[in-house]
BALOBA-1460 file (C-alpha; in Angstrom, 3 decimals):
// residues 317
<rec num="1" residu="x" x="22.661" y="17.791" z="12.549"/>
<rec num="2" residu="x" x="24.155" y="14.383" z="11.581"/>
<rec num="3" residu="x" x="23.712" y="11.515" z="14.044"/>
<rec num="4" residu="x" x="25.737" y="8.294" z="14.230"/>
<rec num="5" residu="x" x="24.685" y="5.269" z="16.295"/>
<rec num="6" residu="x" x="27.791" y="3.365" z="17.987"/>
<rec num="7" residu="x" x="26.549" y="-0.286" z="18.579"/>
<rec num="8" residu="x" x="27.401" y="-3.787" z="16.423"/>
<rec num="9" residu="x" x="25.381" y="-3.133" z="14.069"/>
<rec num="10" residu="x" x="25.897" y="0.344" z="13.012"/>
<rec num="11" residu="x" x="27.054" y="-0.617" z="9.688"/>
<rec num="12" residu="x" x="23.760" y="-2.495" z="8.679"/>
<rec num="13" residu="x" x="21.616" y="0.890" z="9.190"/>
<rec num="14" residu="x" x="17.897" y="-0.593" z="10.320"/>
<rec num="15" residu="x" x="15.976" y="2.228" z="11.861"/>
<rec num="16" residu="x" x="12.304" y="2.103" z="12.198"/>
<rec num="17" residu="x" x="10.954" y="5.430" z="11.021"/>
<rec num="18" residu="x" x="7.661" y="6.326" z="13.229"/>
<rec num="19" residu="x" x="4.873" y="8.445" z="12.286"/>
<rec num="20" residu="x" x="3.275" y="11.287" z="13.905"/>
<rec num="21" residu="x" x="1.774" y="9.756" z="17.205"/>
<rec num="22" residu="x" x="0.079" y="12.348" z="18.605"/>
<rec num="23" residu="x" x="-0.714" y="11.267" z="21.828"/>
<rec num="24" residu="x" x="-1.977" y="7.673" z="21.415"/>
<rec num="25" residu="x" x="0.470" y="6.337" z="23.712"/>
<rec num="26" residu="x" x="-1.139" y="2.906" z="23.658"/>
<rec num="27" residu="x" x="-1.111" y="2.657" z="20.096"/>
<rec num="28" residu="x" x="2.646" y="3.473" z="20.188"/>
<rec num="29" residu="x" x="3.487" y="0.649" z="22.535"/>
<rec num="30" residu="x" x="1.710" y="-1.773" z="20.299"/>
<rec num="31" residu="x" x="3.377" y="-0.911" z="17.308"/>
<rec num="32" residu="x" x="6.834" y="-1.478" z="19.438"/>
<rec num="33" residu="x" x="5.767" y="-4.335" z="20.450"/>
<rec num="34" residu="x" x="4.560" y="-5.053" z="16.597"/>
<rec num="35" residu="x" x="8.099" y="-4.226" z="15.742"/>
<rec num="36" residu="x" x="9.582" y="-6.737" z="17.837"/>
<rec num="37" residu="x" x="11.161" y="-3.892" z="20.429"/>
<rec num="38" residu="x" x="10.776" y="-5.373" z="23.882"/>
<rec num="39" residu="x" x="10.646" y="-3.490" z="27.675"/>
<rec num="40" residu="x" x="15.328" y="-3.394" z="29.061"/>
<rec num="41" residu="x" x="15.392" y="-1.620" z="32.275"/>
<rec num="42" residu="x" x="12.389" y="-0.049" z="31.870"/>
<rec num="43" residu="x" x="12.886" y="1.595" z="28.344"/>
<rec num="44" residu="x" x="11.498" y="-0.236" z="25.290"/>
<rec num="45" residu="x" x="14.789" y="-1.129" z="22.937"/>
<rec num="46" residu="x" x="15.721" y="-3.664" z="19.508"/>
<rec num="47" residu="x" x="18.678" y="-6.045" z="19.793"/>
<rec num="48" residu="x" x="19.648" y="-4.120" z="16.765"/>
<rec num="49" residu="x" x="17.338" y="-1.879" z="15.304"/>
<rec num="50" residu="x" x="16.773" y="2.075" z="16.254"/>
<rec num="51" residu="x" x="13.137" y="3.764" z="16.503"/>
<rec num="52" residu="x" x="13.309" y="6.967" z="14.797"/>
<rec num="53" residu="x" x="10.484" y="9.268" z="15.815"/>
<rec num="54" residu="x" x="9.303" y="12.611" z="13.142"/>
<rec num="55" residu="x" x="7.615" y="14.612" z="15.277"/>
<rec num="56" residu="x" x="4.219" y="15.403" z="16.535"/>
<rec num="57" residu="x" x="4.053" y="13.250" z="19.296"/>
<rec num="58" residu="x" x="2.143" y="15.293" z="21.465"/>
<rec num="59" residu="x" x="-1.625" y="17.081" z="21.336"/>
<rec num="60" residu="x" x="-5.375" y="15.029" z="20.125"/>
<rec num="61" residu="x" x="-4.590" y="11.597" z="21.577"/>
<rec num="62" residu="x" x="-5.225" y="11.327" z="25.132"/>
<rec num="63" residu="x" x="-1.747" y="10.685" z="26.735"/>
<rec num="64" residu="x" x="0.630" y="13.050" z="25.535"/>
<rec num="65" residu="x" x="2.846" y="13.532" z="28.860"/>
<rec num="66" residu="x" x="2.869" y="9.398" z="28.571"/>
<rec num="67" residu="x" x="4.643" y="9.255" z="24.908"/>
<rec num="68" residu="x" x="7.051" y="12.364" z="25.692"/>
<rec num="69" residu="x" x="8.321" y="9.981" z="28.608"/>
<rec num="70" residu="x" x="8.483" y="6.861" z="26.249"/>
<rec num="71" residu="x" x="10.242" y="8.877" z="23.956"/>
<rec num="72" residu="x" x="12.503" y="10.393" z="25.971"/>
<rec num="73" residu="x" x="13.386" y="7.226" z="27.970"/>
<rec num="74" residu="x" x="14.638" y="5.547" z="24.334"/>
<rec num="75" residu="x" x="16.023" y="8.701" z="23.098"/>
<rec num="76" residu="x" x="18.385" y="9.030" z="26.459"/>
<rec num="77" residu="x" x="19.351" y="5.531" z="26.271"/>
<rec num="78" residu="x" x="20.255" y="5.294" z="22.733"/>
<rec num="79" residu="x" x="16.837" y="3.057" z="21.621"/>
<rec num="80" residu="x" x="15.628" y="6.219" z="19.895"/>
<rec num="81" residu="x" x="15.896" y="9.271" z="17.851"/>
<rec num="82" residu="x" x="13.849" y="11.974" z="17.642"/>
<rec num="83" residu="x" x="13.139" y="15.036" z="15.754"/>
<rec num="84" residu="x" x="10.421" y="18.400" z="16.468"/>
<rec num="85" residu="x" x="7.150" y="18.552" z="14.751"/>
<rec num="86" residu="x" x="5.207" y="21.310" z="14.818"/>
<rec num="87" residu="x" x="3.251" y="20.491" z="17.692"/>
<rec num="88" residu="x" x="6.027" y="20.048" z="19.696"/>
<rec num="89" residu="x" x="7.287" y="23.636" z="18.175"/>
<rec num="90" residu="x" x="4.003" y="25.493" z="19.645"/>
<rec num="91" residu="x" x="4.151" y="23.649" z="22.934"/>
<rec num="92" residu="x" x="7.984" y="25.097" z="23.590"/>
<rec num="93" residu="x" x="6.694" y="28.545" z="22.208"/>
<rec num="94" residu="x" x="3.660" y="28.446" z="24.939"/>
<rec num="95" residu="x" x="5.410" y="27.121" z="27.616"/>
<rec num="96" residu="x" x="8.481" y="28.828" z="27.629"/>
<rec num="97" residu="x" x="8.542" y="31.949" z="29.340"/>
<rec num="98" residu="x" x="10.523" y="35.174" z="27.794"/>
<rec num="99" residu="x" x="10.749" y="37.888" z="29.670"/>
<rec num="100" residu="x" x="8.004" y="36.456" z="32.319"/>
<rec num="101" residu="x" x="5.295" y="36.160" z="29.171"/>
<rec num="102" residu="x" x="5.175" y="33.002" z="26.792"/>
<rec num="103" residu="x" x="7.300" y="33.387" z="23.846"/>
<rec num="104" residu="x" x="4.388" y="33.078" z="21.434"/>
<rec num="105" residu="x" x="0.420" y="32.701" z="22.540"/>
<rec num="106" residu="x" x="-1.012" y="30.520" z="20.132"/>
<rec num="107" residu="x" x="-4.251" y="30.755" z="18.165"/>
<rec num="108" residu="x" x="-7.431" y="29.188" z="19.615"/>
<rec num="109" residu="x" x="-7.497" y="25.664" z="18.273"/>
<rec num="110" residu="x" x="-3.849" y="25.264" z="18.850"/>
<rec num="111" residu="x" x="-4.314" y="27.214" z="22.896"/>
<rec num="112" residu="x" x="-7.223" y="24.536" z="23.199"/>
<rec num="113" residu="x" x="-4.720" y="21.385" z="22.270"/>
<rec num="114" residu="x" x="-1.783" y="22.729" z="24.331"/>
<rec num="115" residu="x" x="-4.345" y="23.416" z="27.631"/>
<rec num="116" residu="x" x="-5.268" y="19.828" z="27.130"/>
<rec num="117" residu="x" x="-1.801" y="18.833" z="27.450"/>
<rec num="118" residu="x" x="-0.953" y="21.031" z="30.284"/>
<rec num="119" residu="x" x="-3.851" y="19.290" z="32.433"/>
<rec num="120" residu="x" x="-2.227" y="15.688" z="32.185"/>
<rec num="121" residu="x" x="0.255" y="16.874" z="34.530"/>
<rec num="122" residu="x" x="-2.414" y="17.420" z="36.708"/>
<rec num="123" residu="x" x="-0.911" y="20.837" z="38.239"/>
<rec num="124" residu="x" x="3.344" y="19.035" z="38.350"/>
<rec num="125" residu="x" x="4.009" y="22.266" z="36.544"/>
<rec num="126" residu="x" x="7.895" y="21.152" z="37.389"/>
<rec num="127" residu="x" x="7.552" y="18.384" z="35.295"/>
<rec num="128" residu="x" x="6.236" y="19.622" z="32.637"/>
<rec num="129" residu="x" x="8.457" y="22.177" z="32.342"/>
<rec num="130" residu="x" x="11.576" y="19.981" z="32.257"/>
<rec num="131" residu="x" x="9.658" y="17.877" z="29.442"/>
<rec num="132" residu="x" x="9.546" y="21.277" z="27.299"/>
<rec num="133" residu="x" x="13.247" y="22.336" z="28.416"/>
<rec num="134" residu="x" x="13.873" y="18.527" z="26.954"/>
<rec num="135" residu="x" x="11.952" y="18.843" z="24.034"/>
<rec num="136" residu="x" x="14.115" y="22.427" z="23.048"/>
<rec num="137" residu="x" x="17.095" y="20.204" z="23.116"/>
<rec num="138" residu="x" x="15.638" y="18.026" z="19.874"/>
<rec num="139" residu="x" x="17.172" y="18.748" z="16.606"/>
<rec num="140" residu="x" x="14.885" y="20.228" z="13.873"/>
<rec num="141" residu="x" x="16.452" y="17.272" z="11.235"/>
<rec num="142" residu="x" x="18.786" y="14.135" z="11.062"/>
<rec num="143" residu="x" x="21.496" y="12.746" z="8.678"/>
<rec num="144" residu="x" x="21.913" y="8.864" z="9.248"/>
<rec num="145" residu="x" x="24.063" y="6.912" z="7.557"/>
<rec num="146" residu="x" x="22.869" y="8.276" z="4.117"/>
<rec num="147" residu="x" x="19.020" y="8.738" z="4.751"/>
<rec num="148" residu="x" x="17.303" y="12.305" z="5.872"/>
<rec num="149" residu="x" x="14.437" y="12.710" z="8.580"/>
<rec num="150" residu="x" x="12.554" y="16.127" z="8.506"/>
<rec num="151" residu="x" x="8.940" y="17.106" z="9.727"/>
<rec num="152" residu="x" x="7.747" y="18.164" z="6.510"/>
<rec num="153" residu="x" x="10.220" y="19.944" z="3.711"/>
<rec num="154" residu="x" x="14.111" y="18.992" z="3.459"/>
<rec num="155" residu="x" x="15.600" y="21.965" z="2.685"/>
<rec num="156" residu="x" x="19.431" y="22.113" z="3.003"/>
<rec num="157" residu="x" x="19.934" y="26.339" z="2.817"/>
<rec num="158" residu="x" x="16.900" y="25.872" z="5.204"/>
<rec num="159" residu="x" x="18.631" y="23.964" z="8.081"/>
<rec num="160" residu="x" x="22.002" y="25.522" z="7.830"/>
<rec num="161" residu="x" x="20.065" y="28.729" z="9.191"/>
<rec num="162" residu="x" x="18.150" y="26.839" z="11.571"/>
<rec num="163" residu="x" x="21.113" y="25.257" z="13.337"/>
<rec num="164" residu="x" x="22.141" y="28.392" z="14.167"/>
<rec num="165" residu="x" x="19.003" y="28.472" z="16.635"/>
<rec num="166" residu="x" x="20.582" y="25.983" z="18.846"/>
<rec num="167" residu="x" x="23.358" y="26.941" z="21.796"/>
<rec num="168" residu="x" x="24.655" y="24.318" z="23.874"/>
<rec num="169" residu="x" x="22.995" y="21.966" z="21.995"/>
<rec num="170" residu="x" x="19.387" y="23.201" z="23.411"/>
<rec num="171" residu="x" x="17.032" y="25.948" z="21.116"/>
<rec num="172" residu="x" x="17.635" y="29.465" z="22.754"/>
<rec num="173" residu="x" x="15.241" y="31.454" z="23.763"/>
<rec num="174" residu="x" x="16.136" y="34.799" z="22.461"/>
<rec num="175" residu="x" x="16.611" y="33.137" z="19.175"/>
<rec num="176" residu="x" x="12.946" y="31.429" z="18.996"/>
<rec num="177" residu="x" x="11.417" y="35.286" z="20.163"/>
<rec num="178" residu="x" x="13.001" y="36.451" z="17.150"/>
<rec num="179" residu="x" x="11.986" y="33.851" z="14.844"/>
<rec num="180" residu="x" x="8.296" y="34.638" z="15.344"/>
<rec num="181" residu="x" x="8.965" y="37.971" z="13.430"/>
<rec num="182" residu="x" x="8.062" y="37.611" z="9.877"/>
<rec num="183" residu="x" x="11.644" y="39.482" z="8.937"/>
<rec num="184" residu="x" x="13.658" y="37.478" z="11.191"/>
<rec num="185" residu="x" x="16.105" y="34.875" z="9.103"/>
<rec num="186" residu="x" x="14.856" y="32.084" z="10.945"/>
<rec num="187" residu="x" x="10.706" y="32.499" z="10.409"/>
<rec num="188" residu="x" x="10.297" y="31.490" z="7.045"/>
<rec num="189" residu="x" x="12.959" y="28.094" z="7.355"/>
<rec num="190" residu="x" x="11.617" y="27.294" z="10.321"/>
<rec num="191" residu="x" x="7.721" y="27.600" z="9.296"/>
<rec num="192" residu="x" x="8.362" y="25.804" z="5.968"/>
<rec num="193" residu="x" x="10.645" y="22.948" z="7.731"/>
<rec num="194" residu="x" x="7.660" y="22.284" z="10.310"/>
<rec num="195" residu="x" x="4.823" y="22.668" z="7.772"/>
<rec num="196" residu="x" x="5.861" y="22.317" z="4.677"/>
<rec num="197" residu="x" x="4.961" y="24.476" z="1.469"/>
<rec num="198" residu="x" x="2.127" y="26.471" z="1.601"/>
<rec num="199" residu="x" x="0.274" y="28.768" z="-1.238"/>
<rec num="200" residu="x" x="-2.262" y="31.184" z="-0.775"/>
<rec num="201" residu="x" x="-5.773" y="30.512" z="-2.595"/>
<rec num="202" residu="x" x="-6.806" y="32.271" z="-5.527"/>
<rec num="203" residu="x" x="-8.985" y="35.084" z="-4.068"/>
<rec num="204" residu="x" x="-12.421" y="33.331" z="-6.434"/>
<rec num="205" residu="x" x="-11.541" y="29.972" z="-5.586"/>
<rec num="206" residu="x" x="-13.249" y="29.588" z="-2.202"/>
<rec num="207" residu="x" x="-12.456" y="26.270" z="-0.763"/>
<rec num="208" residu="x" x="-14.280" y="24.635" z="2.614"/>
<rec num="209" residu="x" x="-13.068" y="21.845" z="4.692"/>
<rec num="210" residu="x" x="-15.498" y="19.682" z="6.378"/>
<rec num="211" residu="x" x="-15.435" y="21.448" z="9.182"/>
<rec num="212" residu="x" x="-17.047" y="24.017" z="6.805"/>
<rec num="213" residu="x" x="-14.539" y="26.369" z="7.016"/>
<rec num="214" residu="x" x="-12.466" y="28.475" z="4.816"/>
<rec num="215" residu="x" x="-8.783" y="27.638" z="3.530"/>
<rec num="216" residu="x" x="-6.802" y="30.308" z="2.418"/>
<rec num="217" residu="x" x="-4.114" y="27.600" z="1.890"/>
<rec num="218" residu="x" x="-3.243" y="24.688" z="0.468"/>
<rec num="219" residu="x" x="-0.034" y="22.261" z="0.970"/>
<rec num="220" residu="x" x="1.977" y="21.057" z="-2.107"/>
<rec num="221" residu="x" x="4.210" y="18.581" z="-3.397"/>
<rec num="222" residu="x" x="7.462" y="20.494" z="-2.440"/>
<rec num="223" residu="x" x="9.779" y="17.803" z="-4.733"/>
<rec num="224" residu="x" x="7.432" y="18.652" z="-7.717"/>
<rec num="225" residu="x" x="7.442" y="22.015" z="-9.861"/>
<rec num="226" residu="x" x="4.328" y="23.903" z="-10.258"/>
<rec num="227" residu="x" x="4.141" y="25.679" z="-13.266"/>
<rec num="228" residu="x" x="1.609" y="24.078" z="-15.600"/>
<rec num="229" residu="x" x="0.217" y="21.278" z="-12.747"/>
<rec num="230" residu="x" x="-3.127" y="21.608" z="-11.325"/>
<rec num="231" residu="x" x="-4.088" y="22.170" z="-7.838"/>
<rec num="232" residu="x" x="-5.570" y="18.671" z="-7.600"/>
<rec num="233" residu="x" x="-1.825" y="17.257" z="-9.567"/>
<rec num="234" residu="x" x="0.107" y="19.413" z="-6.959"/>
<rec num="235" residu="x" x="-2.140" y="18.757" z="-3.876"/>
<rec num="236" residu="x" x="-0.643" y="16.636" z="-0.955"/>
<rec num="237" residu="x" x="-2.013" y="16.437" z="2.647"/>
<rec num="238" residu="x" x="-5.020" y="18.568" z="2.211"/>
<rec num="239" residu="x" x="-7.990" y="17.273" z="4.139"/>
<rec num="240" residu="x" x="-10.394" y="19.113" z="1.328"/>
<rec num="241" residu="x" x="-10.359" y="18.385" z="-2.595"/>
<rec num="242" residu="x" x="-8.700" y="20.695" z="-4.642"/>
<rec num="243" residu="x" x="-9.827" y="21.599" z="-8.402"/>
<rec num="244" residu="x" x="-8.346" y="19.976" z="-11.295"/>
<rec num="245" residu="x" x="-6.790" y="22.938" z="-13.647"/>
<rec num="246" residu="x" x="-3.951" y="24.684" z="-13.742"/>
<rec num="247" residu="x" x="-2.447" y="26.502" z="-10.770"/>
<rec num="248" residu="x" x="-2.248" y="30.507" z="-12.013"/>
<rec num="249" residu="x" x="1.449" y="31.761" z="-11.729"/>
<rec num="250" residu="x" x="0.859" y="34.900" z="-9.779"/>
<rec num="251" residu="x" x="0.303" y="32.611" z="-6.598"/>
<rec num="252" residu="x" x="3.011" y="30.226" z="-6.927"/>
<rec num="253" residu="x" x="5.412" y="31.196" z="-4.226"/>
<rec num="254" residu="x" x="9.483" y="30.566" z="-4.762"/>
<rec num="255" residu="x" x="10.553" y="27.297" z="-3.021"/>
<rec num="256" residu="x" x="13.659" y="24.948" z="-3.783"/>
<rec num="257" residu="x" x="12.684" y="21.540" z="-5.358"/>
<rec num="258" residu="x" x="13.999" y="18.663" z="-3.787"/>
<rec num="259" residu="x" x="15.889" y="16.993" z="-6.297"/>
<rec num="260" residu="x" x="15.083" y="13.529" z="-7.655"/>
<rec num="261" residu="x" x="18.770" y="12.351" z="-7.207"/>
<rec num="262" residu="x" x="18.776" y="13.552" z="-3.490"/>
<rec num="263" residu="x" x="18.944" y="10.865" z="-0.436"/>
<rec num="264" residu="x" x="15.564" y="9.234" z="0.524"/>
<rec num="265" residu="x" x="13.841" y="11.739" z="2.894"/>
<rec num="266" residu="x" x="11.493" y="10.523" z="5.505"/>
<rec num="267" residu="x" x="8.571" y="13.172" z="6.657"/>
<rec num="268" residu="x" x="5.777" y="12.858" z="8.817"/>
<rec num="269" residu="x" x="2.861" y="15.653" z="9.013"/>
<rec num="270" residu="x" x="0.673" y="15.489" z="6.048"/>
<rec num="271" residu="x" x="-1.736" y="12.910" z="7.463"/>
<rec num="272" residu="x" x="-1.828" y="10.722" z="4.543"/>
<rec num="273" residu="x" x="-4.458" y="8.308" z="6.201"/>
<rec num="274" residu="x" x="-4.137" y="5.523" z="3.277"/>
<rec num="275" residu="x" x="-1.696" y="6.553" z="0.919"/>
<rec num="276" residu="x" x="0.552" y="7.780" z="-1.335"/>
<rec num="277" residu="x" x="2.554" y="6.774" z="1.635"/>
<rec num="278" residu="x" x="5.742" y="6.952" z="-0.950"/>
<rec num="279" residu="x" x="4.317" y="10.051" z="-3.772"/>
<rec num="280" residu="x" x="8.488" y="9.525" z="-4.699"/>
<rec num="281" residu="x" x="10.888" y="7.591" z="-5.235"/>
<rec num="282" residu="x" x="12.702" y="9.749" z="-2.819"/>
<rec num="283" residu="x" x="10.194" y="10.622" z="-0.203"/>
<rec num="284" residu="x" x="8.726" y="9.039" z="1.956"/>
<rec num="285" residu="x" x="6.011" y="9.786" z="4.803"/>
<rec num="286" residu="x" x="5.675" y="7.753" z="7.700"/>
<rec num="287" residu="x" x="2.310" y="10.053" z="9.253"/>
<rec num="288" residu="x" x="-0.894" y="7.854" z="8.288"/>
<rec num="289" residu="x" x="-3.165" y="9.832" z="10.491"/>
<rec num="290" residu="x" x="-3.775" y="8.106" z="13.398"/>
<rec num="291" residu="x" x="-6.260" y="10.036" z="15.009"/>
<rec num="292" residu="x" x="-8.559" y="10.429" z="12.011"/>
<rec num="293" residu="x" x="-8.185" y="6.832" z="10.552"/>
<rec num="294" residu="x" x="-6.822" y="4.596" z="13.253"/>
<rec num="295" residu="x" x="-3.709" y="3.783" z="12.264"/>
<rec num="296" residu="x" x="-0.351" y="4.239" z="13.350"/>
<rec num="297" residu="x" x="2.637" y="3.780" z="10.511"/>
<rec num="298" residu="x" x="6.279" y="3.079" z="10.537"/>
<rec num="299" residu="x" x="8.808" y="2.273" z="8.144"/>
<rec num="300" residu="x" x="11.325" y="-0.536" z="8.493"/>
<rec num="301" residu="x" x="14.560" y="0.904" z="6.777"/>
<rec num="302" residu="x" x="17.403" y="-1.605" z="6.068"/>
<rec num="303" residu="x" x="19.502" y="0.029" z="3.842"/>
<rec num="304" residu="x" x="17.651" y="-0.496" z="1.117"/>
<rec num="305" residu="x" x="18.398" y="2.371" z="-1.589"/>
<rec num="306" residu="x" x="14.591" y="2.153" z="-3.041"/>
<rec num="307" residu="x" x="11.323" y="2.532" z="-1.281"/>
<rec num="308" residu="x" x="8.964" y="-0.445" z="-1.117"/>
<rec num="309" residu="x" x="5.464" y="-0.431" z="0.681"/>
<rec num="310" residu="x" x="6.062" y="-3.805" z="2.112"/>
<rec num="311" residu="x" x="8.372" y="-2.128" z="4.776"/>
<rec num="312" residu="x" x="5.187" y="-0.275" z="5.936"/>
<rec num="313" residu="x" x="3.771" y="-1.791" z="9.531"/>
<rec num="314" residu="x" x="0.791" y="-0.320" z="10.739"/>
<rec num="315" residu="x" x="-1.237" y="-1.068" z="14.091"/>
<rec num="316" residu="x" x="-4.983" y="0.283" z="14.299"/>
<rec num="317" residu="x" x="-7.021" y="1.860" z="17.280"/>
């Protein structure tokens, strides 16, 4: 879905590209106010600039209902864009109904986040369901003016298929039912879009978290190829170390590459706490982990056809 701004300054293309804020509502309002965006009507807005938001908004911090409202204030009156996350992908599966049952019951971390988020409407089950019903109208992606905003892997044979989810410019249900089966056209685009490249584990490599338990996957560089890097060369928002020597073939998985000449993609979702914030000179992601480290990130974008860190502005807890 491509996405032009009408105002003055279209032409000069500043967005402000904001990480995943899961929640931490009052860490989003002082990284507004951090990036000079100011309260008009009620709805926080730039003279000239346009907050761009990659998903995950909602679930860990403690206001979630409070940042889909901010959100959706800017987003309605042209301050904002916005794209799904993940997060916001389970919380439409949960709470949308399908044939009087939710369209997917999630596992038990993921039922524990979304019951959380449920009880900050403290029973307004009305509301909340028009904040999902507004969430399904989000596009999975944006083109603007000549930069690309995904969750976590730009794909472009991806999101063609994925578009096709949408009717009336809102996700349909029957469409999201059948992407949860593995053989459906939509599962695998719309898994890897939200989350990014997976492989499995080598079945004698056993791996723990600090949680102590188990991965059976690990994300990857998806603008890298594999054969002949290492896990810990290849490795990029794990929250585990990886081992340094050489990845075997049989469990590299086919993906497309995103090409080194493509536009500058922004992502969020990897959690990147300090850094590589930029791991390309192409790709960029904006998600520094706020609820682990503290910080929330965005990226001041104006027009610039390189990367620099010095765009980065970050506010802490």
């Amino acid at each position: 879905m491509t996405h032009k701004l009408k105002d003055a300054h279209q032409d000069e293309h500043f967005y402000d590209i904001i990480g995943d804020v899961h929640g931490h509502l009052t860490e989003l309002q002082k990284l507004l106010i951090k990036l000079e965006y100011s309260m008009v009507n009620g709805v926080w807005s730039h003279a000239y600039r346009t907050a761009v938001f990659v998903g995950d908004f909602i679930n860990r911090g403690s206001n979630s209902k409070g940042v889909i409202h901010l959100i959706k204030d800017m987003v309605n009156a042209g301050t904002a864009l916005a794209i799904l996350g993940n997060h916001e992908l389970n919380a439409i599966l949960y709470f949308t109904q399908f044939n009087d049952e939710p369209i997917r019951l999630p596992g038990n971390n993921n039922l524990r986040l979304l019951e959380r988020f449920a009880n900050e409407y403290n029973g307004h089950k009305e509301v909340l369901k028009r904040d999902i019903k507004w969430l399904r109208t989000l596009p999975l992606h944006l083109t603007i003016n000549g930069i690309r905003v995904v969750h976590a892997y730009w794909n472009d044979e991806n999101l063609s298929k994925l578009d096709s989810l949408y009717e009336g410019g809102k996700l349909k249900k029957r469409s999201l039912k059948a992407a949860m089966e593995p053989s459906s056209e939509w599962h695998k685009p719309l898994f890897e879009t939200l989350k990014g490249i997976e492989l499995a584990m080598p079945k004698d490599l056993v791996i723990k978290d600090s949680q102590n338990v188990k991965r059976e996957n690990f994300r990857i560089k998806w603008w890298r190829k594999p054969k002949g890097k290492t896990f810990k060369k290849m490795s990029y928002g794990n929250k585990f170390e990886l081992p340094d020597y050489t990845i075997p073939l049989e469990i590299i998985s086919d993906y497309t590459i995103y090409p080194k000449t493509d536009p500058i993609v922004f992502i969020g979702h990897y959690c990147m706490g300090h850094g590589p914030m930029i791991p390309s000179k192409n790709i960029c992601c904006v998600d520094s982990c706020v609820t682990g480290t503290g910080r929330l990130a965005a990226y001041r974008y104006n027009g610039e056809g390189e990367l620099n860190e010095e765009n980065f502005v970050f506010v802490s807890l």
